[in-house]
C-alpha positions as CSV (number, residue, x, y, z in Angstrom):
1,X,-10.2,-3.0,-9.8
2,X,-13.3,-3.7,-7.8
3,X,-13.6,-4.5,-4.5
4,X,-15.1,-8.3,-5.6
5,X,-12.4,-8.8,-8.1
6,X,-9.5,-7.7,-5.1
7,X,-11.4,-10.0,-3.0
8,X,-10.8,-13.0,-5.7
9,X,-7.4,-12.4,-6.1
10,X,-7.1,-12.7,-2.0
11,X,-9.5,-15.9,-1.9
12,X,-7.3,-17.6,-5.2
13,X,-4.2,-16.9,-4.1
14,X,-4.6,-17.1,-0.3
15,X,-2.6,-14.2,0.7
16,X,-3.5,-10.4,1.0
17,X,0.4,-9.7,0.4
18,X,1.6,-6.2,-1.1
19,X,4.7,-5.8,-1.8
20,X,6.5,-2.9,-1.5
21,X,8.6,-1.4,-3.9
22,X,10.6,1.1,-2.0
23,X,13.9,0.7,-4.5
24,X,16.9,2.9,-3.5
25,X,19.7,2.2,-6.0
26,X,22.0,2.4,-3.5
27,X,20.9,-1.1,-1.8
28,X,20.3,-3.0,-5.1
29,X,22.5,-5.8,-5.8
30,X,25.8,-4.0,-7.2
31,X,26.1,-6.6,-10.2
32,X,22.3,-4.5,-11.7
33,X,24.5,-1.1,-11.4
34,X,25.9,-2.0,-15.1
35,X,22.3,-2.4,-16.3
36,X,20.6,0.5,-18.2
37,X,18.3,1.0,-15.6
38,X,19.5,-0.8,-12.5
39,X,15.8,0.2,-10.8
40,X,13.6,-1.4,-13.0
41,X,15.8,-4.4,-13.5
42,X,16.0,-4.8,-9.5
43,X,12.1,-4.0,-10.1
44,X,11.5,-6.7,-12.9
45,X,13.4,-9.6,-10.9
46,X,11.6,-9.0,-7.8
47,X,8.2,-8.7,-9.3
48,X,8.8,-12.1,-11.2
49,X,9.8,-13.6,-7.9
50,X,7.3,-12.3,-5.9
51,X,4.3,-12.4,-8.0
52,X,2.7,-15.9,-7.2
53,X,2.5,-14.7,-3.3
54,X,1.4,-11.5,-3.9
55,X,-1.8,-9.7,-4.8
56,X,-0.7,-5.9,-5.0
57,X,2.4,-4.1,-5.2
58,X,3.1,-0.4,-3.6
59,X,6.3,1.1,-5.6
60,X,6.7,4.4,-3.1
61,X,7.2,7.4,-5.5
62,X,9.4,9.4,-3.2
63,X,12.4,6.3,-3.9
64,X,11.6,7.1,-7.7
65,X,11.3,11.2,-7.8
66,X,14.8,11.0,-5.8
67,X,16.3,10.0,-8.8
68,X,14.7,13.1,-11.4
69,X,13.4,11.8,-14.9
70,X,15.6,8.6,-14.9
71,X,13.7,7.5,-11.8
72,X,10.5,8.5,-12.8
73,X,10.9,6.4,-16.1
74,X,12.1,3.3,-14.1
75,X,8.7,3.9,-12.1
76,X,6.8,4.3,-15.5
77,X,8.8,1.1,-17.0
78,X,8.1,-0.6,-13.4
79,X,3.9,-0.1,-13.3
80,X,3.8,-0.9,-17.6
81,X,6.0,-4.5,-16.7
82,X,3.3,-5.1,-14.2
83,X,0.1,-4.1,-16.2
84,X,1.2,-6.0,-19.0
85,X,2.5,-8.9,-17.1
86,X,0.5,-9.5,-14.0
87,X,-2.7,-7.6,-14.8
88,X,-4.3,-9.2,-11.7
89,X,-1.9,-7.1,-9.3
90,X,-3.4,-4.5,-7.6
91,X,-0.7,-1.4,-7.9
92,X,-0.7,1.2,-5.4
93,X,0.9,4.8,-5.7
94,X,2.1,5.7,-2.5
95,X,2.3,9.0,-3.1
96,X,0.4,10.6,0.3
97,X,-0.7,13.5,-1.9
98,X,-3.5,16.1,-0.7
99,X,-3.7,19.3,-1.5
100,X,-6.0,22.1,-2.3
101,X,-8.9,21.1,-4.8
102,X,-7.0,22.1,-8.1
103,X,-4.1,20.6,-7.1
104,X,-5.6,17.5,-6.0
105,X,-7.4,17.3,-9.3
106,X,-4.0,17.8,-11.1
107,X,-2.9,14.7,-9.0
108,X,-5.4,12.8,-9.7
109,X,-5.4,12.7,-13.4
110,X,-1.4,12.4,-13.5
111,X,-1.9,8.6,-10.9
112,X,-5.1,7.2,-12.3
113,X,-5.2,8.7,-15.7
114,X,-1.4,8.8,-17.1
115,X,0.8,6.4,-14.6
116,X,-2.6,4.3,-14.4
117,X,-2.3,3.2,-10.9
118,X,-5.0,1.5,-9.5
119,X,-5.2,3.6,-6.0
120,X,-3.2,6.5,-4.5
121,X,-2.3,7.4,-0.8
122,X,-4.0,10.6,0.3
123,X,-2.9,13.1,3.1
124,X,-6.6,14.5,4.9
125,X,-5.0,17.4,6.3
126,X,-6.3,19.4,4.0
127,X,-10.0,18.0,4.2
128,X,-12.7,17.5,2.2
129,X,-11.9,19.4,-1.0
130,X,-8.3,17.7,-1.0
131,X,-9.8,14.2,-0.9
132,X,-12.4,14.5,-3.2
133,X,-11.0,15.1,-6.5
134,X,-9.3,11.4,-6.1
135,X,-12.4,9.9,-5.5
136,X,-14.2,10.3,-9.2
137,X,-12.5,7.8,-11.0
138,X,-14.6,4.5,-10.8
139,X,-12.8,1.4,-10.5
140,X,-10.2,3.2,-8.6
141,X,-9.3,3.4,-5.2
142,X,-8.3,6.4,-2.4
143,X,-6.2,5.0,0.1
144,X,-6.5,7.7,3.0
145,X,-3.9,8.0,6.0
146,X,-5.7,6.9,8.9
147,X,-3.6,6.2,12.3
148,X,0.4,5.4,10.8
149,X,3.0,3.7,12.4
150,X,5.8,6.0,12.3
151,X,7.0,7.7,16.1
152,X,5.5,10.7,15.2
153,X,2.2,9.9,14.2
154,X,1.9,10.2,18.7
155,X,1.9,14.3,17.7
156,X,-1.4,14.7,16.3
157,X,-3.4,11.4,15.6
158,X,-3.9,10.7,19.1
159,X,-4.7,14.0,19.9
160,X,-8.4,14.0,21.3
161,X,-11.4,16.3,21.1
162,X,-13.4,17.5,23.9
163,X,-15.4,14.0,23.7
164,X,-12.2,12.7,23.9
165,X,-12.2,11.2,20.9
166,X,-8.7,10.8,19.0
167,X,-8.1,12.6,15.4
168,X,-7.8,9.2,13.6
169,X,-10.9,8.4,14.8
170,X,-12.2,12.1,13.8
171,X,-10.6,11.6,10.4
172,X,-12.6,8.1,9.7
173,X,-15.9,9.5,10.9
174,X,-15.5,12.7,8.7
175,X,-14.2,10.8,5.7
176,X,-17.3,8.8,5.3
177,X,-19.0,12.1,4.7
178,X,-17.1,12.9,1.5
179,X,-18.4,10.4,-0.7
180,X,-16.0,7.7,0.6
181,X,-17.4,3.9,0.4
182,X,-16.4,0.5,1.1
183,X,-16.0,0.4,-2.9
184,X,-13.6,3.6,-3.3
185,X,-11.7,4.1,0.2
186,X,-9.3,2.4,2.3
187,X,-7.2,3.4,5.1
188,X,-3.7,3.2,6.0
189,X,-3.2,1.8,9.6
190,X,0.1,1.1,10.7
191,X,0.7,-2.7,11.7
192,X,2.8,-1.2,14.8
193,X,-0.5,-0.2,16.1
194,X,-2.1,-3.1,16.2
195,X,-4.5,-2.9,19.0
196,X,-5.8,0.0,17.8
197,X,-7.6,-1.9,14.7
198,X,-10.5,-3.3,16.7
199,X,-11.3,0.2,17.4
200,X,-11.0,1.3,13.8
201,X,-13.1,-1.5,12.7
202,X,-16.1,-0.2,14.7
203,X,-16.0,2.7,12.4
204,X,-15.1,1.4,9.0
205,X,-16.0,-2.3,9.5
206,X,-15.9,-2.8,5.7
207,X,-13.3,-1.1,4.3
208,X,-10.1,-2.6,3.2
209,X,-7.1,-1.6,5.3
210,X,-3.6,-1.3,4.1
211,X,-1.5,-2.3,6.9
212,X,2.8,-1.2,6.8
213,X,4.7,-2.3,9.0
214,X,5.0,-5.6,9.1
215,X,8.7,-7.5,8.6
216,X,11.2,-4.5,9.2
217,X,9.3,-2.7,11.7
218,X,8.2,-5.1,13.8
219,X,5.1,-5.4,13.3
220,X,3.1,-8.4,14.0
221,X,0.7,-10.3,11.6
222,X,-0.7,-12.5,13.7
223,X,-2.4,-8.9,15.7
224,X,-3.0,-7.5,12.6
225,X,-5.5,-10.2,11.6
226,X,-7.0,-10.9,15.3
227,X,-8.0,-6.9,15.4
228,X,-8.5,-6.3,11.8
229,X,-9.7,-9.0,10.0
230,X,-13.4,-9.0,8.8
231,X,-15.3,-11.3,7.3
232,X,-14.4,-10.9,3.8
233,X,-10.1,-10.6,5.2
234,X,-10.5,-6.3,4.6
235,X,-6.9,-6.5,4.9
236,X,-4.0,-5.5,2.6
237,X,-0.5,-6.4,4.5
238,X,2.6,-4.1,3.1
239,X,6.0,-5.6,3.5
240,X,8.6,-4.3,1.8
241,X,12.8,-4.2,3.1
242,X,12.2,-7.4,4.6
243,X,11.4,-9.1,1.3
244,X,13.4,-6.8,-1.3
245,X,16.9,-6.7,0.4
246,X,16.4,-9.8,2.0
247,X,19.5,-10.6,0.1
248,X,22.2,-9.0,-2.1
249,X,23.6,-11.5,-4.0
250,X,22.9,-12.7,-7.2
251,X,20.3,-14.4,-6.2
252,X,18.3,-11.8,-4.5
253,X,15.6,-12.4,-6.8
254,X,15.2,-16.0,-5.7
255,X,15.2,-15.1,-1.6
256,X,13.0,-11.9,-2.2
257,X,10.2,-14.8,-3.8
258,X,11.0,-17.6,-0.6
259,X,10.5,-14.4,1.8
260,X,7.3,-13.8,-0.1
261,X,6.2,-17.1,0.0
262,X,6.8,-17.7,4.0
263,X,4.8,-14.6,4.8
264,X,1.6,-15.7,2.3
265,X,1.5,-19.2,3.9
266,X,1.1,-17.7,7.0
267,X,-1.5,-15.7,5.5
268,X,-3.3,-18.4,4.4
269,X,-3.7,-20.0,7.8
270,X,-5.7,-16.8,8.7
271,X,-7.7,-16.8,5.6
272,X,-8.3,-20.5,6.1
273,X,-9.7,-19.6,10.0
């Protein structure tokens, strides 16, 4: 998917919503647990729900590889269901791979080549020769770790050089270097951190961001778009508990799609501003 079509999908549907699918089949809806697959059923009834608000969805893989082959086929099932279904969803494997060069490569072909994902979280730790390999499939889309929003990202990404610049900051500046564009790169930036967007902007004022954090966490769209907005949005918003185990009823499916529909109203007030 191109950064044009993406930006269609966000201007047609007014929202820049991702869902996230971070399924643990021990919060589904105990009525799926009969089901075949319980995940991809779960899966299937949110994605239905959900899909008219949305414009991407993030299914995280660790939820999936927790459950050996039977969860990696609900995640194969789950990605096929929304290629087939809702090919104008933009699916993300969060994945936060990043290893040496071979590895990466390896990684590469099994996200975009076999589980055909559109993008893939990367870890820069590594560097340059970790990233890279991710970054020669056109049409689809690194999504590098930038500044996150857990408690621990305070014990390294703010850590600052003798310029006194942070590491995120460091990590942007360097990944721009590697082949990275507005076209093939975006950057995770936690929504608990806000503030820090206006600063991150100055550096990559293109790019799209993918922004957790919001719903469950605490995080705060309103912040989100005041420091991170651009002029064509730049902004992918991830929420995921707070709209898939909003409920666990039988009708979980039905709350999960007027959760998803509050937040992309709200979304289109920004858009419209």
């Amino acid at each position: 998917m191109t950064r044009d079509e993406l930006y269609s999908n966000i201007m047609r549907k007014e929202s820049f919503l991702c869902v996230g699918l971070d399924t643990d089949i021990k919060k589904i809806p105990l009525h799926l647990l009969d089901a075949e697959d319980p995940v991809f059923e779960f899966n299937k009834a949110i994605i239905d729900a959900t899909a008219p608000f949305t414009i991407a969805y993030k299914p995280n893989i660790a939820f999936y590889e927790a459950n050996g082959l039977e969860g990696m086929k609900s995640l194969y099932r789950t990605i096929d269901y929304i290629r087939t279904n809702y090919p104008d969803q933009f699916i993300i494997a969060d994945a936060k791979r990043g290893d040496i060069g071979n590895t990466s490569k390896m990684y590469a072909r099994c996200f975009f080549e076999d589980m055909k994902a559109d993008s893939v979280t990367v870890a820069p730790y590594m560097g340059q020769d970790s990233v890279t390999p991710f970054l020669g499939y056109e049409g689809r889309w690194v999504i590098l770790l930038a500044l996150t929003s857990n408690k621990g990202a305070d014990d390294f990404q703010y850590i600052q050089d003798p310029d006194g610049t942070p590491l995120y900051q460091n990590v942007l500046r360097k990944s721009l270097e590697w082949g990275g564009n507005a076209d093939n790169m975006m950057y995770v930036v936690g929504a608990t951190r806000a503030e820090m967007l206006s600063d991150i902007r100055k550096t990559v004022p293109d790019s799209f961001l993918l922004v957790p954090g919001i719903g469950a966490q605490g995080g705060s769209l309103a912040d989100v778009c005041k420091y991170g907005m651009n002029d064509r949005c730049g902004l992918i918003v991830n929420s995921s508990r707070a709209i898939i185990y909003a409920d666990s009823t039988t009708d979980f499916a039905k709350v999960a799609g007027e959760k998803a529909e509050q937040v992309q109203k709200e979304m289109a007030t920004f858009l419209k501003k």
